[in-house]
C-alpha positions in Angstrom: -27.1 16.8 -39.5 -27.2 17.5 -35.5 -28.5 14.7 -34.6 -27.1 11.3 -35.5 -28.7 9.0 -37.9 -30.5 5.8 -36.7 -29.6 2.7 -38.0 -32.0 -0.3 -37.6 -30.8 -3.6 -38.0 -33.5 -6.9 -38.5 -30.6 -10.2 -37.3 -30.8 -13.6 -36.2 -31.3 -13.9 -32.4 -27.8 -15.8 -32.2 -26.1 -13.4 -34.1 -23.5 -12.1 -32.5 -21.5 -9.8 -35.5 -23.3 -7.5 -37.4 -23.8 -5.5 -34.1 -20.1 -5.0 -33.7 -18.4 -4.9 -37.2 -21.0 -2.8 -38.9 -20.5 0.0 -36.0 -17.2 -0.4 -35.9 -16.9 0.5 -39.5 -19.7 3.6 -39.5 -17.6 4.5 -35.8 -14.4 4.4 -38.5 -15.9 6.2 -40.8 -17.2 9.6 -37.8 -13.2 9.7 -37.2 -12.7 10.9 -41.0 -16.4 12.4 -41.0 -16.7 13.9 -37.9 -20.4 15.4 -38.7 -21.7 12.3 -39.4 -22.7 10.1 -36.3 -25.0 6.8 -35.4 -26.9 5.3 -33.3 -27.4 1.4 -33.4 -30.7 0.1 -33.2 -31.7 -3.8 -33.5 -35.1 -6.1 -33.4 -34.2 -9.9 -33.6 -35.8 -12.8 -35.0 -35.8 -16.6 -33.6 -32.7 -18.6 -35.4 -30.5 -21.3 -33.8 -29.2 -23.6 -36.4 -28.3 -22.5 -40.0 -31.3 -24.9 -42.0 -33.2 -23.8 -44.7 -36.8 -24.9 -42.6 -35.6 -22.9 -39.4 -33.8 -19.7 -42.0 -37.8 -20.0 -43.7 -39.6 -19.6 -40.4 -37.3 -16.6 -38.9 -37.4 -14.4 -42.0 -41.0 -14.7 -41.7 -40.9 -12.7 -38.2 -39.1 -9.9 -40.4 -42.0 -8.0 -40.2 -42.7 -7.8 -37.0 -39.0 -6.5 -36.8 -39.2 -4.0 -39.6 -42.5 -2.2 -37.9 -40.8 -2.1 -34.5 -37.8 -0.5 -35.9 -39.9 1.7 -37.5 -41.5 2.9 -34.2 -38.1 4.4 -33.5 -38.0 6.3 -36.9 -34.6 4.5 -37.5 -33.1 6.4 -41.1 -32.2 3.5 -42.5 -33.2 -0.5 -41.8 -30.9 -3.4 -43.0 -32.1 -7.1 -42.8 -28.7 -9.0 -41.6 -29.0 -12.0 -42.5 -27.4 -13.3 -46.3 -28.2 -16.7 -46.2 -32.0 -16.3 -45.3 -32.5 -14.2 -48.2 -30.8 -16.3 -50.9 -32.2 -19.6 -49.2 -35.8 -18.3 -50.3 -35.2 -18.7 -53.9 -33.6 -16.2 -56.8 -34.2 -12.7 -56.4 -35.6 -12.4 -53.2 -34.0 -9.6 -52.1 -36.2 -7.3 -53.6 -39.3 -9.0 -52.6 -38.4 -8.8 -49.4 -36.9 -4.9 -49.2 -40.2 -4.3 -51.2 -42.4 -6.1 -48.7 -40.5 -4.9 -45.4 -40.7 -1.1 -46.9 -44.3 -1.4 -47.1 -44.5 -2.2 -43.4 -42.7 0.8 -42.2 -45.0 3.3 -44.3 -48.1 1.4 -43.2 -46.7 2.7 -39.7 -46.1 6.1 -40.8 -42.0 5.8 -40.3 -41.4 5.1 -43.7 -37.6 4.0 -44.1 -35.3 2.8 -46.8 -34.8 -1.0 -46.0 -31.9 -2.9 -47.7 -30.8 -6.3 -47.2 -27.1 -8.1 -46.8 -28.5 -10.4 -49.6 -29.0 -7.5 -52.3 -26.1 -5.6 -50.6 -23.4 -7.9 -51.6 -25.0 -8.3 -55.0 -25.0 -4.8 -55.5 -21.5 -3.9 -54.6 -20.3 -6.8 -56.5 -21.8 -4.6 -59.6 -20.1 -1.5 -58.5 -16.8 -3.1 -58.4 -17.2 -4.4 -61.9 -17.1 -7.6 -61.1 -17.9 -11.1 -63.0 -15.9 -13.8 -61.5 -15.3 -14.1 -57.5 -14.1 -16.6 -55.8 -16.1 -16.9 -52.0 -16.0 -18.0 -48.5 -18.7 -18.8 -46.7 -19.5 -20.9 -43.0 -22.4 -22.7 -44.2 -23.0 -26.4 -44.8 -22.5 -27.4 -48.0 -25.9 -27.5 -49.3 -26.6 -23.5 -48.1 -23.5 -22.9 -49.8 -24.9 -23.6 -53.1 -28.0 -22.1 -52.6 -25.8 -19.1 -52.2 -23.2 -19.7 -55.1 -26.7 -20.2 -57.2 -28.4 -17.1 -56.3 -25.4 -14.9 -57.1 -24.9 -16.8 -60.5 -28.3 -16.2 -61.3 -27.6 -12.3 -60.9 -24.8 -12.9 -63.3 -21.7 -13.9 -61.4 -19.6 -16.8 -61.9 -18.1 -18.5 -58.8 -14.5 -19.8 -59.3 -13.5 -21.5 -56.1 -15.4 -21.9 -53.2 -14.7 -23.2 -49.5 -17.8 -24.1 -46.8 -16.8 -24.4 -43.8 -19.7 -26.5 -42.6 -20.3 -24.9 -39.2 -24.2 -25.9 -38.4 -24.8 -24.0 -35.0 -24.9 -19.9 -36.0 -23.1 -19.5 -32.4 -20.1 -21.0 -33.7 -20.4 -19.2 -37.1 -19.6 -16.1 -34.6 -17.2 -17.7 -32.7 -15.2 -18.4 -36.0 -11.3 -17.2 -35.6 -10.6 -14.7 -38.9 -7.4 -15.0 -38.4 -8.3 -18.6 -40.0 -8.8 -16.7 -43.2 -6.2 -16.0 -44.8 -4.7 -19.2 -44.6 -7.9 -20.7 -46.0 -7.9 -18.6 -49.2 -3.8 -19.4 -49.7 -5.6 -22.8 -50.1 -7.8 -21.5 -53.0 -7.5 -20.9 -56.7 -8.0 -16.8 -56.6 -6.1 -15.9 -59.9 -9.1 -15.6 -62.2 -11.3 -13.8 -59.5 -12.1 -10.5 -59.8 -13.1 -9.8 -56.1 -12.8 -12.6 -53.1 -15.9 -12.9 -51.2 -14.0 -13.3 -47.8 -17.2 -13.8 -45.9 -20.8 -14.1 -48.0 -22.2 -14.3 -44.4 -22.8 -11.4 -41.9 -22.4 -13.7 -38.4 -19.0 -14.9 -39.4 -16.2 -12.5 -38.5 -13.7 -11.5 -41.4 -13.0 -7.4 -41.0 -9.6 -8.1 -39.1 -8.5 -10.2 -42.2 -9.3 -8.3 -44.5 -6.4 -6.4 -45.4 -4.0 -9.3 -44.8 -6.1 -11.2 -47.5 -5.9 -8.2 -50.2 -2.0 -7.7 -49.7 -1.9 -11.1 -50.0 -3.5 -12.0 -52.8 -3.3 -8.7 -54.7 -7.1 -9.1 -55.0 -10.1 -6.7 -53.9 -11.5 -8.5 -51.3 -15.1 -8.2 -49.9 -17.7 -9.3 -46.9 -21.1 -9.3 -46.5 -20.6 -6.8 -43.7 -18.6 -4.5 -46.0 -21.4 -4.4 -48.5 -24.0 -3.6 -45.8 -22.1 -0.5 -44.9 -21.4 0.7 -48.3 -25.2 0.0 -49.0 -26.3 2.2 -45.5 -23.5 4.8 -46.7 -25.5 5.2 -50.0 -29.0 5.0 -48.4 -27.8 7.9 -46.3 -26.1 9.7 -49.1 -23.0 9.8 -47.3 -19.3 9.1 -48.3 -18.6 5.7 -48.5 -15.0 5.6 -47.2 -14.1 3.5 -43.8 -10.3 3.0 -42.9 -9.4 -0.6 -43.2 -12.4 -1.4 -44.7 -11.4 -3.2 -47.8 -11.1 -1.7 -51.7 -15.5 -1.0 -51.7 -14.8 1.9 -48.7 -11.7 3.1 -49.4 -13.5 5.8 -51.5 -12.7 4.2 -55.4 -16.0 3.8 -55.4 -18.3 7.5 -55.0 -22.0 7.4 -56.0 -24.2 9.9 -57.2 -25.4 11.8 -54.3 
């Protein structure tokens, strides 16, 4: 492809993450591919505090963000946002890639949408995995919306840890370096893959290969599975350097 692909992202007005560690990863993954190169492309919705009345109201401005991502013919459009998804009741996901598609062909740019949401479920499939053990910055309550949406796609949780952090500023202002000391805390032996962050505003990529040597475990993020997910979307290889076990290429898809 001359030119680069376009990648639209829907987020949270105070998110602060999915703007840097999903580049950084498609950036990582130009050095082994040189032909394939991005462009970053973003519409934001209103979203202070992580509640499930204020997650309801932004993903409702979705819309609006799909169809002006869609003016600039973006290849690919990702809704970055996990917990507004799941917080909307089981299965969501596809209603909303369904309903947000629709948008950009009634402007004429259709693009693929995914979501963070459906991401994470989905690479949790392709990993072949049925127990996980998960991290996540929410308040307790949001955390088992999230632990109940992914057990209804058939998952079982094994250990959990919420890290009750209300304002979304301070979910990006989390230190991953905190990580791998808070899954040492956890009961990871029967887990097939650790969730390291089932959020896309709190930061996790630096720990993520500290937490896999140290727990012999594959280890994902919502992040990671947002990649792999635009990676597929765009046909391309899904391999990213320090990107966790999902991108380091054990996992091709039918092109």
């Amino acid at each position: 492809m001359n030119t680069p692909y376009r990648i639209g992202q829907i987020v949270p007005s105070s998110n602060t993450t999915m703007e840097t560690e999903v580049p950084a990863m498609l950036q990582a993954h130009s050095q082994l591919r040189p032909e394939d190169r991005f462009t970053f492309h973003s519409s934001r919705m209103r979203m202070k505090k992580v509640q499930k009345d204020e997650l309801a109201v932004m993903d409702a401005e979705s819309d609006r963000c799909a169809l002006e991502l869609s003016d600039a013919r973006v290849d690919v459009l990702g809704y970055a946002c996990l917990v507004a998804i799941m917080a909307m009741g089981h299965g969501y996901h596809r209603v909303s890639q369904a309903r947000l598609t629709d948008r950009t062909f009634t402007n004429g740019a259709t693009a693929p949408v995914i979501t963070s949401a459906g991401a994470l479920v989905e690479a949790l499939k392709v990993m072949g995995a049925r127990k996980i053990a998960l991290v996540a910055p929410y308040m307790v309550p949001l955390t088992q919306l999230v632990m109940d949406y992914i057990a209804n796609e058939g998952f079982e949780v094994v250990d959990w840890r919420a890290l009750e952090i209300p304002d979304n500023l301070d979910v990006g202002r989390h230190d991953p370096a905190k990580l791998p000391a808070i899954v040492a805390g956890m009961n990871v032996e029967e887990a097939d893959v650790i969730v390291l962050s089932a959020c896309v505003q709190m930061p996790s990529l630096p720990a993520v290969a500290q937490v896999e040597a140290q727990t012999g475990k594959p280890v994902l993020t919502a992040a990671i599975a947002t990649t792999y997910a635009i990676l597929k979307e765009l046909k391309l290889d899904p391999v990213v350097p320090g990107a966790g076990a999902l991108l380091s290429g054990a996992y091709p898809y039918a092109k």
